[in-house]
C-alpha positions as CSV (number, residue, x, y, z in Angstrom):
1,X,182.3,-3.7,28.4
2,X,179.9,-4.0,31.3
3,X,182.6,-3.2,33.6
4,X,184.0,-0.2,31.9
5,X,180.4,1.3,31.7
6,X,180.2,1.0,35.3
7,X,183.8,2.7,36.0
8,X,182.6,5.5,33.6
9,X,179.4,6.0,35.9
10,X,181.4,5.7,38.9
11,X,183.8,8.3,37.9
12,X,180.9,10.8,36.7
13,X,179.5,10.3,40.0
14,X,182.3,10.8,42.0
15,X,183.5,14.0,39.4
16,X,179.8,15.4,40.3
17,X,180.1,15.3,43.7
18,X,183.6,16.5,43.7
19,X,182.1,19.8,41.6
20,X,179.1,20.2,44.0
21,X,181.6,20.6,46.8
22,X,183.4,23.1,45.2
23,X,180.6,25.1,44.2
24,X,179.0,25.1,47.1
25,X,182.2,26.3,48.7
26,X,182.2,29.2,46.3
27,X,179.2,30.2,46.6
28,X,179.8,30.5,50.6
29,X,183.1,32.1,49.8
30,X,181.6,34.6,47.8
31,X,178.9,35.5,50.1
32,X,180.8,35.5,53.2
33,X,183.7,38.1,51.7
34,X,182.3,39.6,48.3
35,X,178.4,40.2,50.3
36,X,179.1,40.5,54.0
37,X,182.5,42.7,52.8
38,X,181.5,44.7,50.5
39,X,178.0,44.4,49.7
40,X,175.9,44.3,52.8
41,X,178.6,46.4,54.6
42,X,176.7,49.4,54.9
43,X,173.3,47.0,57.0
44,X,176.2,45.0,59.4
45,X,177.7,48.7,60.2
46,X,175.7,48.8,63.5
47,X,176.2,45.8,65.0
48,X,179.2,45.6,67.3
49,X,181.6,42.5,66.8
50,X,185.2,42.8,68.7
51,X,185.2,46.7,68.6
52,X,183.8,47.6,65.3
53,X,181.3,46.9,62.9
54,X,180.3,43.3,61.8
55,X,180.8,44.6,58.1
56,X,184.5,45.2,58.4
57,X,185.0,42.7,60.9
58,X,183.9,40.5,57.8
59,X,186.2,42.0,54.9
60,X,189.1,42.1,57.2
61,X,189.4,38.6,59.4
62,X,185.6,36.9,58.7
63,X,186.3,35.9,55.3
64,X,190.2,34.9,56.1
65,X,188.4,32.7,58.9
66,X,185.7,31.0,56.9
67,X,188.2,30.3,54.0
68,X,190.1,28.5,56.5
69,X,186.9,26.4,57.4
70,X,186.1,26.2,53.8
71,X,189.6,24.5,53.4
72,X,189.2,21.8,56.0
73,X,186.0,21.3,55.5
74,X,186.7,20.6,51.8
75,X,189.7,18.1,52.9
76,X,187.4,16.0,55.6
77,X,185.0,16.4,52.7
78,X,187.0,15.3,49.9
79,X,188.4,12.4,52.3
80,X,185.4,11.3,52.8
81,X,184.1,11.1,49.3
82,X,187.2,9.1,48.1
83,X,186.6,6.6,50.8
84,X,183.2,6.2,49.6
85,X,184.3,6.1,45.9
86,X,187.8,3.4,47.0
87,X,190.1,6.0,45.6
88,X,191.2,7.1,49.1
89,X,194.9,7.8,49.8
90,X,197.4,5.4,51.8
């Protein structure tokens, strides 16, 4: 019984920290192409990044970009997290 209470906490633990990742990469998501897009837009309008404004640079490649960090940083992430957990992949 011991054992099974332990494999329950384990599980919760790693199922925490899987969920913490994930919203912490939605929130940075969200930020990056809902409030640098669209929302702050009109404030990053004068500053110059690659020809025009650092507000459309972000809703047209910024956000592309840091979802692709988002996704490999969730992978090393995840990797990471099942190695400390002994459920990694062989």
């Amino acid at each position: 019984m011991a054992d099974q209470n332990t494999t329950s906490a384990s599980d919760a633990a790693y199922w925490a920290a899987n969920v913490r990742i994930i919203l912490i990469s939605l929130v940075i998501w969200a930020v990056v192409s809902f409030g640098f897009g669209i929302l702050l837009r009109p404030m990053l309008a004068g500053i110059a990044v690659g020809g025009t404004d650092l507000g459309f640079w972000f809703a047209q490649q910024g956000s592309i970009l840091v979802f692709l960090a988002l996704i490999f940083n969730y992978a090393w992430r995840m990797n990471k997290l099942d190695r400390e957990f002994g459920v990694e992949e062989e």
